[in-house]
PyMOL Python script that loads the backbone (N, CA, C, O; Angstrom):
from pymol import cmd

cmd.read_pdbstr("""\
ATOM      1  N   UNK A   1       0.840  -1.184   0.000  1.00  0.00           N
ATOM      2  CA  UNK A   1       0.000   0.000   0.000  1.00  0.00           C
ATOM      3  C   UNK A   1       0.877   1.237   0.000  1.00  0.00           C
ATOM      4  O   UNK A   1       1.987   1.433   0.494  1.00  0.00           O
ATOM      5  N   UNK A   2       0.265   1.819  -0.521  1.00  0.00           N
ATOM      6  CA  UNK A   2       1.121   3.699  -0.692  1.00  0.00           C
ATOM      7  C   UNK A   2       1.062   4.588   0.076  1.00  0.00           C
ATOM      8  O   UNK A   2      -0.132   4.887   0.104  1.00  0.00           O
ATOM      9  N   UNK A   3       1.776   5.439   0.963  1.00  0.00           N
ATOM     10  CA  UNK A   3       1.446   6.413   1.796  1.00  0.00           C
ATOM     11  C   UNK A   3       1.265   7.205   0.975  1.00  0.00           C
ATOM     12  O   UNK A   3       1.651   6.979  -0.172  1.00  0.00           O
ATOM     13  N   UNK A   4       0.471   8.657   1.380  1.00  0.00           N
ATOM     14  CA  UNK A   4       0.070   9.652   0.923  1.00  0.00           C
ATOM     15  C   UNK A   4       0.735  10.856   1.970  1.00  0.00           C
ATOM     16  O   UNK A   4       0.312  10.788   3.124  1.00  0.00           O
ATOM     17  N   UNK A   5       1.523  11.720   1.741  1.00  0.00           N
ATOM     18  CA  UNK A   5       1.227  13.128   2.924  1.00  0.00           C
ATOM     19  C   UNK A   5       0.478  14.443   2.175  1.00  0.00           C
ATOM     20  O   UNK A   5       0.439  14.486   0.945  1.00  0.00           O
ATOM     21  N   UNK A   6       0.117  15.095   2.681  1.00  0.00           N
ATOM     22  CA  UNK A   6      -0.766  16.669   1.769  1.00  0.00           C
ATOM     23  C   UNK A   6      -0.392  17.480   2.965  1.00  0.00           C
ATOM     24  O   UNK A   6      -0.816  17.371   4.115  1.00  0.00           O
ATOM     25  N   UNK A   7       0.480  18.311   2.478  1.00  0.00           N
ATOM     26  CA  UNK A   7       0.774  19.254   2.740  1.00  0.00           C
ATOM     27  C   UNK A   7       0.108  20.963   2.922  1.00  0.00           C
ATOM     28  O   UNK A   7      -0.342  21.094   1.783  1.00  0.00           O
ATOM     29  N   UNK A   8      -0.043  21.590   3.258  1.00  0.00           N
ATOM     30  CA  UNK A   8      -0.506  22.976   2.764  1.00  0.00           C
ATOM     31  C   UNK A   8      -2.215  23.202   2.777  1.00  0.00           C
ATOM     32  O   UNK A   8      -2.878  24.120   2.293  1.00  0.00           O
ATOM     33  N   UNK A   9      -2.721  21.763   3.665  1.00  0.00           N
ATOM     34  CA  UNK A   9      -3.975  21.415   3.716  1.00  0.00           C
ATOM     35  C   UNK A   9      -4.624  22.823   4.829  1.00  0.00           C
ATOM     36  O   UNK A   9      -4.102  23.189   5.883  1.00  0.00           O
ATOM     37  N   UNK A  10      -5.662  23.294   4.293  1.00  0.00           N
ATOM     38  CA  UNK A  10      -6.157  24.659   5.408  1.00  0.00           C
ATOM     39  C   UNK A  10      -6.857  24.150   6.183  1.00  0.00           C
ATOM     40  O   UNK A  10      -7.526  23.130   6.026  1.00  0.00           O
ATOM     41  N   UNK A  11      -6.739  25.037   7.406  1.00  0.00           N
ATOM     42  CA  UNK A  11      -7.294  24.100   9.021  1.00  0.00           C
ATOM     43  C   UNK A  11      -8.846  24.052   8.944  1.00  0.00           C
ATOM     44  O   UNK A  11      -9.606  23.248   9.484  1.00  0.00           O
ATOM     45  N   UNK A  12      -9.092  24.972   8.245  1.00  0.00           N
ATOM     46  CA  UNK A  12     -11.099  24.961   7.854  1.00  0.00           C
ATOM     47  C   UNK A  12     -11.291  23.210   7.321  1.00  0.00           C
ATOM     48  O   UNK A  12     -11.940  22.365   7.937  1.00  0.00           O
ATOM     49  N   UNK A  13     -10.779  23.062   6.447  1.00  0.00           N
ATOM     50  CA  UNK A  13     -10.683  21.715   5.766  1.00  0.00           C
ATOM     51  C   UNK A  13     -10.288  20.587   6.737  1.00  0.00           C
ATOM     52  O   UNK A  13     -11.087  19.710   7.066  1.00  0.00           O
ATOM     53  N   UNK A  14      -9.275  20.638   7.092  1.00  0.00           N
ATOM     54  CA  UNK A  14      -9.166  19.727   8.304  1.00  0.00           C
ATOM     55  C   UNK A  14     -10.177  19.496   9.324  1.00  0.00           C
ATOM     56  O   UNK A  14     -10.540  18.321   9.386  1.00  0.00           O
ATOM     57  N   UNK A  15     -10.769  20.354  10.198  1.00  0.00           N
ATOM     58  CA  UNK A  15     -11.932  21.277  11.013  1.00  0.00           C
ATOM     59  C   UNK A  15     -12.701  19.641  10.282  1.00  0.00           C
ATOM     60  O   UNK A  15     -12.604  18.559  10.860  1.00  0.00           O
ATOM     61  N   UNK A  16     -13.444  19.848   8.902  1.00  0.00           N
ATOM     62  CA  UNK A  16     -14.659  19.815   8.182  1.00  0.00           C
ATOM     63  C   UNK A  16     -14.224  18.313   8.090  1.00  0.00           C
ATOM     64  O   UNK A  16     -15.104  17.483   8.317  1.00  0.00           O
ATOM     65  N   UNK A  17     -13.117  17.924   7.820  1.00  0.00           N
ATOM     66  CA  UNK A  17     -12.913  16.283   8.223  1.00  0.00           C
ATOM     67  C   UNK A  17     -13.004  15.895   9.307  1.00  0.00           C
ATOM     68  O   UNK A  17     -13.720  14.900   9.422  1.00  0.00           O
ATOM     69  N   UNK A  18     -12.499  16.331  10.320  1.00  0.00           N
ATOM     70  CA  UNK A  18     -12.717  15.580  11.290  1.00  0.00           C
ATOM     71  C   UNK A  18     -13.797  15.455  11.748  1.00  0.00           C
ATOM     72  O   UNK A  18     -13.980  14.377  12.312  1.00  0.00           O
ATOM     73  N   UNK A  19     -14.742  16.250  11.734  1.00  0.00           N
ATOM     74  CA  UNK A  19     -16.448  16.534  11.853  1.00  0.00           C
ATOM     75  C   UNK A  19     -17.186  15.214  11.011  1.00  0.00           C
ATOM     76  O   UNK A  19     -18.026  14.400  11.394  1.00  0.00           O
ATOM     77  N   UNK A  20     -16.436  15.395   9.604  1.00  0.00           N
ATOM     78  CA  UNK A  20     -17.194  14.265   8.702  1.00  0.00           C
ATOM     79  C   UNK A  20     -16.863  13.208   9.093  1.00  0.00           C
ATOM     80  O   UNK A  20     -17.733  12.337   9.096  1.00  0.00           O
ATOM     81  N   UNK A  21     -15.648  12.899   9.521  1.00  0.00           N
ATOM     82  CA  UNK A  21     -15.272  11.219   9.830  1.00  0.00           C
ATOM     83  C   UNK A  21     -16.268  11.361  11.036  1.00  0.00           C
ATOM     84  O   UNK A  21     -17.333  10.752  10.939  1.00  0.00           O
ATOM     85  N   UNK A  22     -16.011  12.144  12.223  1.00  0.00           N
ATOM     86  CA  UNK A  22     -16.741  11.562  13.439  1.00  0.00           C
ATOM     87  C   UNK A  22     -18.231  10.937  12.957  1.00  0.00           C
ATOM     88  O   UNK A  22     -18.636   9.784  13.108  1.00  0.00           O
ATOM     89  N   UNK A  23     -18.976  12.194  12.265  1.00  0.00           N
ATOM     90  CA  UNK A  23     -20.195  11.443  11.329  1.00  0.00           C
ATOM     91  C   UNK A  23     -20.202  10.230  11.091  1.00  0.00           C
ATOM     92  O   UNK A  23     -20.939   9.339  11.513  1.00  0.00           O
ATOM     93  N   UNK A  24     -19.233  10.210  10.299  1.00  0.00           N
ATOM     94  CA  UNK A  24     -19.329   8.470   9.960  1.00  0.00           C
ATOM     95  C   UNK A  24     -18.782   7.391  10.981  1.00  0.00           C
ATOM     96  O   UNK A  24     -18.940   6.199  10.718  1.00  0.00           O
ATOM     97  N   UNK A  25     -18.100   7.814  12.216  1.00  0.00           N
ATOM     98  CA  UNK A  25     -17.705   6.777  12.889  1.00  0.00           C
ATOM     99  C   UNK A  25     -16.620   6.549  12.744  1.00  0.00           C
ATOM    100  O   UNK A  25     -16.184   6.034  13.774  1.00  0.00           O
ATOM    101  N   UNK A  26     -15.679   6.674  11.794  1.00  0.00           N
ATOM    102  CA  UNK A  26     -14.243   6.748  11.743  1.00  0.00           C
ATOM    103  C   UNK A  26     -13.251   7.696  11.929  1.00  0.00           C
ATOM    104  O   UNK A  26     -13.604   8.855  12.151  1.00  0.00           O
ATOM    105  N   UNK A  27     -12.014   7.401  11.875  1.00  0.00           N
ATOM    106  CA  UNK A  27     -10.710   7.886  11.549  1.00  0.00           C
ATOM    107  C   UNK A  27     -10.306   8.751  11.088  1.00  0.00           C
ATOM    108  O   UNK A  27      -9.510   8.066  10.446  1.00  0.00           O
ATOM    109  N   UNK A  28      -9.970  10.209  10.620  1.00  0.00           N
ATOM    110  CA  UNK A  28      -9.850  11.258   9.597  1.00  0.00           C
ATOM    111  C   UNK A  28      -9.156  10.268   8.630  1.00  0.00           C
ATOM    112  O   UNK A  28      -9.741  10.043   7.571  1.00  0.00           O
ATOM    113  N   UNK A  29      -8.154   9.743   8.834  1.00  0.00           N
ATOM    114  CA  UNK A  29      -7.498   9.023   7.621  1.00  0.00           C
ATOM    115  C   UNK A  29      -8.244   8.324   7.034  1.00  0.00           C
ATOM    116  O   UNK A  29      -8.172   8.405   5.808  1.00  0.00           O
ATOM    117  N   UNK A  30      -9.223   7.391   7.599  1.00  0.00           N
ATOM    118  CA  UNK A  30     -10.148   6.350   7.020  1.00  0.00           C
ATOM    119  C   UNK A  30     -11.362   7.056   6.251  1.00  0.00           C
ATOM    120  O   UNK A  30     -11.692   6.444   5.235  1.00  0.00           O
ATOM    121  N   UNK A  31     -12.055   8.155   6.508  1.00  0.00           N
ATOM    122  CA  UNK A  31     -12.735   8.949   5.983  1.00  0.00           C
ATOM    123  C   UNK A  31     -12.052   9.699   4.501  1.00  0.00           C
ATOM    124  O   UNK A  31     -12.667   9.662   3.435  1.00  0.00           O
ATOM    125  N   UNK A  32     -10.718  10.354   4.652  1.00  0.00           N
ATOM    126  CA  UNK A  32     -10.074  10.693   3.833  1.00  0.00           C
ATOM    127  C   UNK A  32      -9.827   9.535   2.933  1.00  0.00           C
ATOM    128  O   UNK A  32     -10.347   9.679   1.826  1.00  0.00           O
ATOM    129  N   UNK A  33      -9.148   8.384   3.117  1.00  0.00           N
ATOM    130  CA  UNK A  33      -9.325   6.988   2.297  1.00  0.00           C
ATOM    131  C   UNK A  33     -10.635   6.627   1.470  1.00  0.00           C
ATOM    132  O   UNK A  33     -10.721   6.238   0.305  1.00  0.00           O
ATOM    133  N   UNK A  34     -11.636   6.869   2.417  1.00  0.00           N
ATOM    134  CA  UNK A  34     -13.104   6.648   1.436  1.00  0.00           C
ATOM    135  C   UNK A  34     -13.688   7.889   0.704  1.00  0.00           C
ATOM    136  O   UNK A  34     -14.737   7.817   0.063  1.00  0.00           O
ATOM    137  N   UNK A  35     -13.009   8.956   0.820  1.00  0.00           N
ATOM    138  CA  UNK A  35     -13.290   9.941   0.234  1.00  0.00           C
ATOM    139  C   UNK A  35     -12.706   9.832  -1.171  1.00  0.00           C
ATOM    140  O   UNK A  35     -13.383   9.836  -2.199  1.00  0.00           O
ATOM    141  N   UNK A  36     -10.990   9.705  -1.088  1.00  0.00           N
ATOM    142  CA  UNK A  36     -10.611   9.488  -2.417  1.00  0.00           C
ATOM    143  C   UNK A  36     -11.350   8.400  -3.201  1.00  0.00           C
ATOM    144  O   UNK A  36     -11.725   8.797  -4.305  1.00  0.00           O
ATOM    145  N   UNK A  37     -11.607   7.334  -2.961  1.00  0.00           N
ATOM    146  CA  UNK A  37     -11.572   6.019  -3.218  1.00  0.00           C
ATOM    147  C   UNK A  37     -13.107   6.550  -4.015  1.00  0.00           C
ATOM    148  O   UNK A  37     -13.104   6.387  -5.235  1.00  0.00           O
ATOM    149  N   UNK A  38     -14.131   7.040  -3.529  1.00  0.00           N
ATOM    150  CA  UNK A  38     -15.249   7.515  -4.198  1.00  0.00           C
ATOM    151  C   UNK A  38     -14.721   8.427  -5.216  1.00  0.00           C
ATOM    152  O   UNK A  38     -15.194   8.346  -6.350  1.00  0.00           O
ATOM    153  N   UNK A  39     -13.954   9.143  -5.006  1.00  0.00           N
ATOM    154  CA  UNK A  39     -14.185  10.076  -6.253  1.00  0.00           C
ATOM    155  C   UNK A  39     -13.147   9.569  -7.640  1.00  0.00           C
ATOM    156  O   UNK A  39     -13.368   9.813  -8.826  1.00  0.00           O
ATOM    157  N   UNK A  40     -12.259   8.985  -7.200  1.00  0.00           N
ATOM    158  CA  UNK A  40     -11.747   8.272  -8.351  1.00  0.00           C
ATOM    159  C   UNK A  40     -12.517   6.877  -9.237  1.00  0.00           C
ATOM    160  O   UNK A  40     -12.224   6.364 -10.317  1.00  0.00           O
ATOM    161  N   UNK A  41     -13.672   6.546  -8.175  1.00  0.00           N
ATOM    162  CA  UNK A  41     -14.603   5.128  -8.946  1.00  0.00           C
ATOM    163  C   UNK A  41     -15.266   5.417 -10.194  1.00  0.00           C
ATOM    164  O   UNK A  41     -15.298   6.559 -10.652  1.00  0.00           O
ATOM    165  N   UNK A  42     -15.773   4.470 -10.733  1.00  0.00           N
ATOM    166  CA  UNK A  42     -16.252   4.702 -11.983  1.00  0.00           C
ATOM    167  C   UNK A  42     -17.948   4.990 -11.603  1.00  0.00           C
ATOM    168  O   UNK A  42     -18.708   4.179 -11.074  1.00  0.00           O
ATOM    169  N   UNK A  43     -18.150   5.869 -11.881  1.00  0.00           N
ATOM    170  CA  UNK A  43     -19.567   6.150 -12.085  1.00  0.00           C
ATOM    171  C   UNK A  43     -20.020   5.461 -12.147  1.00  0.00           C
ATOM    172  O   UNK A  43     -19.658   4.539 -12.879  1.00  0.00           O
ATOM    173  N   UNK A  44     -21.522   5.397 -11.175  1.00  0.00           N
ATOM    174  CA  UNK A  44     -22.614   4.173 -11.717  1.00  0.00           C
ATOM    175  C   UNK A  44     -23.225   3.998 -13.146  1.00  0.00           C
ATOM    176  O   UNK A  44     -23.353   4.989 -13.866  1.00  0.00           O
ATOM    177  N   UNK A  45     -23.486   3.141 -13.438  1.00  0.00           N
ATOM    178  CA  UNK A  45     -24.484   3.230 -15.218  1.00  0.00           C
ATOM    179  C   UNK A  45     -25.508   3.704 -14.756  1.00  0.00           C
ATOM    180  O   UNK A  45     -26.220   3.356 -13.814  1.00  0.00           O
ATOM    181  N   UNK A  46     -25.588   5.032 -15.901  1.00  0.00           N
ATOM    182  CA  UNK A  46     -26.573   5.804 -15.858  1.00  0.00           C
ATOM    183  C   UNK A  46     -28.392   4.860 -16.598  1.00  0.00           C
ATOM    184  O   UNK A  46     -28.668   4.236 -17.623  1.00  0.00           O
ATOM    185  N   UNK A  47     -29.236   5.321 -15.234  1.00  0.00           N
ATOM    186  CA  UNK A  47     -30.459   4.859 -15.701  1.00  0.00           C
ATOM    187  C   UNK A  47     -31.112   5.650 -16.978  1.00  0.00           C
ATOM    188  O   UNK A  47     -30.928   6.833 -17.264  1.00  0.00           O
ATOM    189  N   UNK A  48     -31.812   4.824 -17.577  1.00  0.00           N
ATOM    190  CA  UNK A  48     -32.616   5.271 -18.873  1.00  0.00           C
ATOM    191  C   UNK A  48     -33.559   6.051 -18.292  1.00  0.00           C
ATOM    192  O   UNK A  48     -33.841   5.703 -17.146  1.00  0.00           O
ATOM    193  N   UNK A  49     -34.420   7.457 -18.919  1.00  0.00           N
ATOM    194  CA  UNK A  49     -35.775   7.578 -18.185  1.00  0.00           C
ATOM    195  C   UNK A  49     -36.558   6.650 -18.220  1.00  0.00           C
ATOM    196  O   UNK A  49     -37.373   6.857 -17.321  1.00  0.00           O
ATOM    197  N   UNK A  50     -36.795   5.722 -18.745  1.00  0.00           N
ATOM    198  CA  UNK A  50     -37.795   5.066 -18.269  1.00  0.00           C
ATOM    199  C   UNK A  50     -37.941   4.208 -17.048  1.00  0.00           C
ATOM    200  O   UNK A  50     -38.960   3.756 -16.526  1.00  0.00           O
ATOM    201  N   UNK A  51     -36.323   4.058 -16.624  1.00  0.00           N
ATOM    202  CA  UNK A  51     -36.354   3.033 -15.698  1.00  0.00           C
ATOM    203  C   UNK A  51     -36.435   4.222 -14.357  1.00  0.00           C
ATOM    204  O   UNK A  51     -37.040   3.961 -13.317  1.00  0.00           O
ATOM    205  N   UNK A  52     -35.899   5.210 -14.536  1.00  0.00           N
ATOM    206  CA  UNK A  52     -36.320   6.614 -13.484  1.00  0.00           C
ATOM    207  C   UNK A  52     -37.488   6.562 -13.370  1.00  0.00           C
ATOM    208  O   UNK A  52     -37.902   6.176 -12.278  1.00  0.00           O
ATOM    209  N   UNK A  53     -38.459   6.911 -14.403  1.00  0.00           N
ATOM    210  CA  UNK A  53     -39.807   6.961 -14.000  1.00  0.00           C
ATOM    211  C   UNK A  53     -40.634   5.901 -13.207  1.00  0.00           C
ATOM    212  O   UNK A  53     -41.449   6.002 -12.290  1.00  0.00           O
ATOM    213  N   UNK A  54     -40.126   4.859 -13.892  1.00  0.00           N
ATOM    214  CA  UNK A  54     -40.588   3.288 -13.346  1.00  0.00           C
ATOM    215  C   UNK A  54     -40.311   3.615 -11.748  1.00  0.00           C
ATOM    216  O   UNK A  54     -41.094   3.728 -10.805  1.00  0.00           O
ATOM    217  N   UNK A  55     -38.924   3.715 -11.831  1.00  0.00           N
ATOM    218  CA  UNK A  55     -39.214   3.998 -10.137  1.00  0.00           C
ATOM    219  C   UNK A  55     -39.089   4.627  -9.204  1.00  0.00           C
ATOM    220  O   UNK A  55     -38.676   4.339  -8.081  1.00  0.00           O
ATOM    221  N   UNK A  56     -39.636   6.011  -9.862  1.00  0.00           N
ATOM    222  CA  UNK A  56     -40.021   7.136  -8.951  1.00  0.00           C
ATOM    223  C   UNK A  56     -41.752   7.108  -8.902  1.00  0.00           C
ATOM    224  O   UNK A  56     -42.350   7.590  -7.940  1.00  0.00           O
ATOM    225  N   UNK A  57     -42.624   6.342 -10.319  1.00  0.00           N
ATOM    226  CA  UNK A  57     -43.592   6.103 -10.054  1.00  0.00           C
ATOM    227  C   UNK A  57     -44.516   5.202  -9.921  1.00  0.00           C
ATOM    228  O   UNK A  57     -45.703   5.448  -9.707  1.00  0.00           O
ATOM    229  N   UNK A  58     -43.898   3.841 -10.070  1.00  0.00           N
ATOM    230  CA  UNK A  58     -44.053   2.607 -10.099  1.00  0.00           C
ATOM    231  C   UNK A  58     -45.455   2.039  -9.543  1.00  0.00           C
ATOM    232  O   UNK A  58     -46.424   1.536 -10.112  1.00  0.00           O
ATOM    233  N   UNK A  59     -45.100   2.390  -7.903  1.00  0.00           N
ATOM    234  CA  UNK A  59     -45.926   2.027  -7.018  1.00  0.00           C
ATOM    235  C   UNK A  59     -47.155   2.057  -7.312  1.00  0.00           C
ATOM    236  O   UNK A  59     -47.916   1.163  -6.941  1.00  0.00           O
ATOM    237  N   UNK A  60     -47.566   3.131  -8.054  1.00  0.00           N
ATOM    238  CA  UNK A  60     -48.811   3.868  -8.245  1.00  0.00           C
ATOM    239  C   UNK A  60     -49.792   3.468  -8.974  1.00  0.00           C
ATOM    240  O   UNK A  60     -50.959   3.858  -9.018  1.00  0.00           O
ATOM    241  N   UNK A  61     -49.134   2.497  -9.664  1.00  0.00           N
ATOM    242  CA  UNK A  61     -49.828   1.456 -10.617  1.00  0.00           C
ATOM    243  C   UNK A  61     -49.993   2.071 -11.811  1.00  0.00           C
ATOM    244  O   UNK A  61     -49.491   3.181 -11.993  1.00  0.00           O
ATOM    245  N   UNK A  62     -50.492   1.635 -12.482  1.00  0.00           N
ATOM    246  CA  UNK A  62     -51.308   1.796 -14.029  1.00  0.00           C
ATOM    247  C   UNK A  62     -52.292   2.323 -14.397  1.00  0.00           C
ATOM    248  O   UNK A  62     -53.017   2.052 -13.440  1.00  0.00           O
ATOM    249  N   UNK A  63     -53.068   3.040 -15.248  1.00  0.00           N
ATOM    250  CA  UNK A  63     -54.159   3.400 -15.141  1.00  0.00           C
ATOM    251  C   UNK A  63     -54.641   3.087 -16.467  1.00  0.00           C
ATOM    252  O   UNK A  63     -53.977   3.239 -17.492  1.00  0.00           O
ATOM    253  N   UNK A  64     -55.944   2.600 -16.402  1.00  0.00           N
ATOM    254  CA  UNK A  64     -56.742   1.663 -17.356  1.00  0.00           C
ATOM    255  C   UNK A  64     -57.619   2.637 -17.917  1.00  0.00           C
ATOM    256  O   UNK A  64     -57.992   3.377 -17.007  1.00  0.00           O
ATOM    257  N   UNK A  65     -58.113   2.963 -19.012  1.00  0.00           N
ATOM    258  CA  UNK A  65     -58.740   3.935 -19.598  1.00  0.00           C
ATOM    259  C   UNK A  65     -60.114   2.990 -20.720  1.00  0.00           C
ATOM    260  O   UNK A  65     -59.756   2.056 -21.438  1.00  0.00           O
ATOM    261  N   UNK A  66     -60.790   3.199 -20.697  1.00  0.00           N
ATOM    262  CA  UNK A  66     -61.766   2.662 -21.379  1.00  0.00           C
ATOM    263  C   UNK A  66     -61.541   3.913 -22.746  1.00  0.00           C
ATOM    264  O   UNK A  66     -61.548   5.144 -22.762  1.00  0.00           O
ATOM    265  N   UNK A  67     -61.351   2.844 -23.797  1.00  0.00           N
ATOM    266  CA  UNK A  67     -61.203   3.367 -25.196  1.00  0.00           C
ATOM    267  C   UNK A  67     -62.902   3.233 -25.933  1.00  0.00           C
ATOM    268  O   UNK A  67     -63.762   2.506 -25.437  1.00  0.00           O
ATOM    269  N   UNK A  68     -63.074   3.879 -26.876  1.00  0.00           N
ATOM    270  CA  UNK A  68     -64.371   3.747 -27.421  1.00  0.00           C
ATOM    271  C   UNK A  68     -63.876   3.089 -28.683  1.00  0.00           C
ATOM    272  O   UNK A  68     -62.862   3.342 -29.335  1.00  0.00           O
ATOM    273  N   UNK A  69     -64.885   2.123 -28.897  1.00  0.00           N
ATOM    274  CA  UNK A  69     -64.796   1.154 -30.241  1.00  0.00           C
ATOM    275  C   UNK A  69     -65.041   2.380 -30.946  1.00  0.00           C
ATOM    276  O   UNK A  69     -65.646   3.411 -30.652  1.00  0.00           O
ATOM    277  N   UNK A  70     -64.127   1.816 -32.407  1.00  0.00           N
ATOM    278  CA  UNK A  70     -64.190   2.851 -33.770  1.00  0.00           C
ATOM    279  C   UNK A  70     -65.065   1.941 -34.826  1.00  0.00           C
ATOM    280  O   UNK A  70     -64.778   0.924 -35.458  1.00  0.00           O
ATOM    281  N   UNK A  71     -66.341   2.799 -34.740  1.00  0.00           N
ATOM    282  CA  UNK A  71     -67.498   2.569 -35.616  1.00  0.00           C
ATOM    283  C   UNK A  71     -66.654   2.951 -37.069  1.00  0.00           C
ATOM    284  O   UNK A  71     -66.310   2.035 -37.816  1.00  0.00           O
ATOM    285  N   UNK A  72     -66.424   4.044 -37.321  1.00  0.00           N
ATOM    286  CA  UNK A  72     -65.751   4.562 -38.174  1.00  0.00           C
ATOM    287  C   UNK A  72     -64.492   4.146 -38.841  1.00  0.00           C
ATOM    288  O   UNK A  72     -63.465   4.211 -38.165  1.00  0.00           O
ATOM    289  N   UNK A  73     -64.399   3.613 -40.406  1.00  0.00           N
ATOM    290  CA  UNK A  73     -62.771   3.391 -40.508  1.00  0.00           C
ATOM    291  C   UNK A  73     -62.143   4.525 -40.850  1.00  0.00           C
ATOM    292  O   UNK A  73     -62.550   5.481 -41.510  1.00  0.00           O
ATOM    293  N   UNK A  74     -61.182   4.337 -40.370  1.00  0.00           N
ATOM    294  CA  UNK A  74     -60.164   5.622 -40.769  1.00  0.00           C
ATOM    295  C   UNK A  74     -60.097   5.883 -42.104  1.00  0.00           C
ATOM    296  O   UNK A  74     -60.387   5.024 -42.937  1.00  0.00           O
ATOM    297  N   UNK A  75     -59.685   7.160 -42.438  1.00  0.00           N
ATOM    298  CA  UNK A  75     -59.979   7.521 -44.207  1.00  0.00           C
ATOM    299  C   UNK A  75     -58.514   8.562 -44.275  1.00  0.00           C
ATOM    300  O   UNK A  75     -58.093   9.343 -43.422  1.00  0.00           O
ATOM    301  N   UNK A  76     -57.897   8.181 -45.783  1.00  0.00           N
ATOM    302  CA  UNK A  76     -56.582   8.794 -45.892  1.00  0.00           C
ATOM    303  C   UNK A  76     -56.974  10.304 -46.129  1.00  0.00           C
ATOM    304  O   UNK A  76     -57.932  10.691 -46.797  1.00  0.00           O
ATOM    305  N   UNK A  77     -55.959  11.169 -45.386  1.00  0.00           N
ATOM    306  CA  UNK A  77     -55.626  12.109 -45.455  1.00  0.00           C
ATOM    307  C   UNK A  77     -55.887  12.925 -47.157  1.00  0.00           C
ATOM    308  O   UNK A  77     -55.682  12.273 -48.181  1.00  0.00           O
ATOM    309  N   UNK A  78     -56.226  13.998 -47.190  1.00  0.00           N
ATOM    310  CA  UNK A  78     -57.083  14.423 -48.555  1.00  0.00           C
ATOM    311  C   UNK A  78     -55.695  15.472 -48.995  1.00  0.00           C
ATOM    312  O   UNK A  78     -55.919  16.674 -48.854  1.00  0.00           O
ATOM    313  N   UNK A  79     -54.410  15.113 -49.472  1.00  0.00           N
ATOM    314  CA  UNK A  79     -53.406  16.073 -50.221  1.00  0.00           C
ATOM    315  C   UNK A  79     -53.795  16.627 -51.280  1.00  0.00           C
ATOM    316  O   UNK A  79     -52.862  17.034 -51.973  1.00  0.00           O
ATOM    317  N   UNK A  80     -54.859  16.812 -51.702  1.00  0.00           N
ATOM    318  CA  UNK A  80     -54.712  17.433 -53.110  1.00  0.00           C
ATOM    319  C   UNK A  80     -54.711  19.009 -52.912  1.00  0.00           C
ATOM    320  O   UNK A  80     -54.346  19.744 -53.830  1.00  0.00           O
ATOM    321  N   UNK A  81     -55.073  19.439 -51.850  1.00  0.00           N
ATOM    322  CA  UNK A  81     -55.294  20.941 -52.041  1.00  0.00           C
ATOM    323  C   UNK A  81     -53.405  21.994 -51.996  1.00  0.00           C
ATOM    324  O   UNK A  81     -53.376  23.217 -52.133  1.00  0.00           O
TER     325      UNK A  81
END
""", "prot")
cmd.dss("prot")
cmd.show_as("cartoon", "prot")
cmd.util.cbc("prot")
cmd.orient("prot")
């Protein structure tokens, strides 16, 4: 494994780690470790909208619509004018 040192790090920043690790229950180093480690990962695969919608609205079910039978057949479009 590789050591790391960072130098020139500002005490606000430091301050804001050690706050975040306590959050999480760890270590400043171990927090700093999962910090890099996230931002160098590969992005999740991005969802399609449909699979967003699916499940942001999923739950909600379906909705069934009563269509009216077509007495009528359809008739082509009249281009001559």
């Amino acid at each position: 494994m590789a050591a790391l040192s960072i130098r020139g790090l500002d005490d606000g920043v430091r301050e804001r780690l050690r706050i975040r690790a306590a959050q999480h229950g760890r270590s400043m180093e171990a927090e700093i470790r999962a910090i890099l480690v996230d931002a160098v990962s590969d992005p999740p695969p991005a969802k399609s909208l449909f699979a967003a919608l699916l499940d942001r609205f999923g739950e909600m079910g379906g909705v069934e619509l009563e269509l009216p039978s077509r007495a009528n057949v359809p008739r082509a479009a009249d281009l001559s004018a």
